[in-house]
C-alpha positions in Angstrom: -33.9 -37.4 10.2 -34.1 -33.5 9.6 -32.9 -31.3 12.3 -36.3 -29.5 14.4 -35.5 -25.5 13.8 -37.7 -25.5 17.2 -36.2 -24.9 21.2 -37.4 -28.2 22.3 -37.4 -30.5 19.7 -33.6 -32.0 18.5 -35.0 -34.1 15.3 -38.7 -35.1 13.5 -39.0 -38.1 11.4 -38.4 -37.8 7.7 -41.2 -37.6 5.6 -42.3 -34.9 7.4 -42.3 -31.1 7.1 -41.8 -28.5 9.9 -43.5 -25.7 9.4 -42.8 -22.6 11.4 -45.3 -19.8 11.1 -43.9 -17.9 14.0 -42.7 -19.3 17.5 -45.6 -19.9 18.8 -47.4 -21.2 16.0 -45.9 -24.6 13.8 -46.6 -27.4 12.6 -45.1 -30.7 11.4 -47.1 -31.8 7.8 -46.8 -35.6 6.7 -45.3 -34.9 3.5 -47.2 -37.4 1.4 -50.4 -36.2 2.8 -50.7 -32.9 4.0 -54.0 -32.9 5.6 -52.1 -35.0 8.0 -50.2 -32.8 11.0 -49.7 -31.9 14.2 -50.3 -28.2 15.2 -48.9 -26.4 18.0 -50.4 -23.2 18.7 -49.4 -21.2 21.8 -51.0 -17.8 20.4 -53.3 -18.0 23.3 -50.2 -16.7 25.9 -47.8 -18.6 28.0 -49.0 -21.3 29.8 -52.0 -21.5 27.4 -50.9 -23.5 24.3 -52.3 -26.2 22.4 -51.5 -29.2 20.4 -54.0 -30.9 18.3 -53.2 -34.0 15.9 -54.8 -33.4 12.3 -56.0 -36.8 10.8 -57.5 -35.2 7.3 -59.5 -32.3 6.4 -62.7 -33.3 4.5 -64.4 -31.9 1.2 -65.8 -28.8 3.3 -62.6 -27.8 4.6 -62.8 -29.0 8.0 -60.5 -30.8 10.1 -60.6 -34.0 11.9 -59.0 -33.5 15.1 -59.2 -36.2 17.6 -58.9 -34.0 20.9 -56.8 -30.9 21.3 -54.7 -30.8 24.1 -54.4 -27.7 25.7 -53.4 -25.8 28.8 -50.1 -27.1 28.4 -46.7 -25.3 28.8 -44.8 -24.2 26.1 -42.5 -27.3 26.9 -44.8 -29.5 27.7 -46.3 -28.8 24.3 -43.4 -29.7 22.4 -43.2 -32.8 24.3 -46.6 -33.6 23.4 -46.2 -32.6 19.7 -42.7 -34.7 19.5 -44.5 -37.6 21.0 -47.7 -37.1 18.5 -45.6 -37.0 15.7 -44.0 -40.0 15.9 -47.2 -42.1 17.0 -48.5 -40.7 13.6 -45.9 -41.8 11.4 -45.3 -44.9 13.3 -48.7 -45.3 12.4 -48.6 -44.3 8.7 -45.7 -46.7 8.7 -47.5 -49.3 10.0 -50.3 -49.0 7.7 -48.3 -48.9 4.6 -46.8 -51.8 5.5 -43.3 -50.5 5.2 -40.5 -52.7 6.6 -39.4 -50.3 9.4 -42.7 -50.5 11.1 -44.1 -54.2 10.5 -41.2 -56.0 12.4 -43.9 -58.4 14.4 -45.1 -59.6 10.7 -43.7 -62.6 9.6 
Protein backbone atom coordinates (compact mmCIF):
# COMPACT_ATOMS: atom_id res chain seq x y z
CA UNK A 1 0.00 0.00 0.00
CA UNK A 2 1.54 3.58 -0.78
CA UNK A 3 2.32 5.84 2.08
CA UNK A 4 -0.68 9.00 2.28
CA UNK A 5 1.71 12.33 1.92
CA UNK A 6 -1.48 13.71 3.95
CA UNK A 7 -1.69 14.64 8.10
CA UNK A 8 -4.30 12.24 8.70
CA UNK A 9 -4.14 9.58 6.45
CA UNK A 10 -1.11 6.67 7.21
CA UNK A 11 -1.73 4.56 3.88
CA UNK A 12 -4.43 4.38 0.62
CA UNK A 13 -4.97 1.31 -1.26
CA UNK A 14 -2.82 0.55 -4.25
CA UNK A 15 -4.20 1.17 -7.41
CA UNK A 16 -4.87 4.46 -6.45
CA UNK A 17 -3.27 7.81 -6.92
CA UNK A 18 -3.06 10.73 -4.34
CA UNK A 19 -3.18 13.76 -5.65
CA UNK A 20 -2.27 16.79 -3.72
CA UNK A 21 -3.14 20.12 -5.26
CA UNK A 22 -2.44 22.06 -2.12
CA UNK A 23 -3.44 21.15 1.58
CA UNK A 24 -6.62 21.70 1.41
CA UNK A 25 -7.44 20.52 -1.86
CA UNK A 26 -6.56 16.41 -2.90
CA UNK A 27 -7.73 13.86 -4.20
CA UNK A 28 -7.17 10.02 -4.43
CA UNK A 29 -7.81 8.86 -8.42
CA UNK A 30 -8.53 5.02 -9.13
CA UNK A 31 -5.71 4.48 -11.31
CA UNK A 32 -7.42 2.41 -13.90
CA UNK A 33 -10.12 4.79 -14.24
CA UNK A 34 -9.60 8.20 -13.43
CA UNK A 35 -13.04 9.56 -13.58
CA UNK A 36 -13.27 7.52 -10.40
CA UNK A 37 -12.08 9.60 -7.03
CA UNK A 38 -12.63 10.93 -3.92
CA UNK A 39 -12.13 14.81 -3.57
CA UNK A 40 -11.48 16.56 -0.52
CA UNK A 41 -11.83 20.18 -0.72
CA UNK A 42 -11.48 22.44 2.37
CA UNK A 43 -10.91 25.76 0.25
CA UNK A 44 -14.06 26.90 1.81
CA UNK A 45 -12.10 27.67 5.45
CA UNK A 46 -11.70 25.63 8.48
CA UNK A 47 -14.41 23.89 9.65
CA UNK A 48 -16.07 24.13 6.17
CA UNK A 49 -14.63 21.24 4.04
CA UNK A 50 -16.01 18.80 1.88
CA UNK A 51 -15.60 15.37 0.59
CA UNK A 52 -17.51 14.12 -2.35
CA UNK A 53 -17.04 10.48 -4.01
CA UNK A 54 -16.68 10.75 -7.91
CA UNK A 55 -18.33 7.74 -9.63
CA UNK A 56 -17.54 8.87 -13.48
CA UNK A 57 -17.71 12.02 -15.37
CA UNK A 58 -19.96 11.73 -18.48
CA UNK A 59 -19.50 12.87 -22.32
CA UNK A 60 -20.38 16.62 -21.17
CA UNK A 61 -17.84 16.79 -18.62
CA UNK A 62 -19.90 16.45 -15.62
CA UNK A 63 -19.46 14.52 -12.62
CA UNK A 64 -21.50 11.96 -10.97
CA UNK A 65 -21.31 12.62 -7.38
CA UNK A 66 -23.57 10.75 -5.16
CA UNK A 67 -23.81 13.33 -2.17
CA UNK A 68 -21.11 15.61 -1.00
CA UNK A 69 -20.39 15.65 2.45
CA UNK A 70 -19.65 18.79 3.84
CA UNK A 71 -19.40 20.90 7.01
CA UNK A 72 -16.96 18.57 8.19
CA UNK A 73 -13.67 19.21 10.06
CA UNK A 74 -10.52 19.07 8.51
CA UNK A 75 -10.10 15.66 10.40
CA UNK A 76 -13.18 14.54 10.09
CA UNK A 77 -12.83 14.95 6.42
CA UNK A 78 -9.92 12.74 6.13
CA UNK A 79 -11.76 10.27 8.02
CA UNK A 80 -14.49 10.41 5.67
CA UNK A 81 -12.31 10.38 2.55
CA UNK A 82 -10.06 7.27 4.13
CA UNK A 83 -13.31 5.47 4.67
CA UNK A 84 -14.74 6.44 0.98
CA UNK A 85 -11.75 5.31 -0.50
CA UNK A 86 -11.61 2.02 0.53
CA UNK A 87 -15.53 1.34 0.10
CA UNK A 88 -14.68 2.30 -3.53
CA UNK A 89 -12.11 0.03 -4.26
CA UNK A 90 -13.51 -2.60 -2.15
CA UNK A 91 -16.14 -2.11 -4.46
CA UNK A 92 -14.14 -2.04 -7.74
CA UNK A 93 -12.63 -5.18 -6.35
CA UNK A 94 -15.64 -6.68 -5.90
CA UNK A 95 -16.97 -6.06 -9.20
CA UNK A 96 -14.01 -7.23 -11.04
CA UNK A 97 -14.14 -10.21 -9.41
CA UNK A 98 -10.64 -10.16 -8.17
CA UNK A 99 -9.71 -12.84 -5.50
CA UNK A 100 -9.11 -10.37 -2.67
CA UNK A 101 -12.58 -9.09 -2.67
CA UNK A 102 -14.86 -12.20 -3.63
CA UNK A 103 -13.95 -14.41 -0.51
CA UNK A 104 -17.97 -15.36 0.12
CA UNK A 105 -17.87 -16.82 -3.67
CA UNK A 106 -17.36 -20.29 -3.87
Amino acid sequence: MPESETEYIDYYPAGWEEQIHDENYIEWVYEEDPSIFIRLDGTMGDDDYSVSPISGINKEGEEFVTRPLSGLSREMAFEVANTLIYAMNGTVGRVKENPEFTGDKH
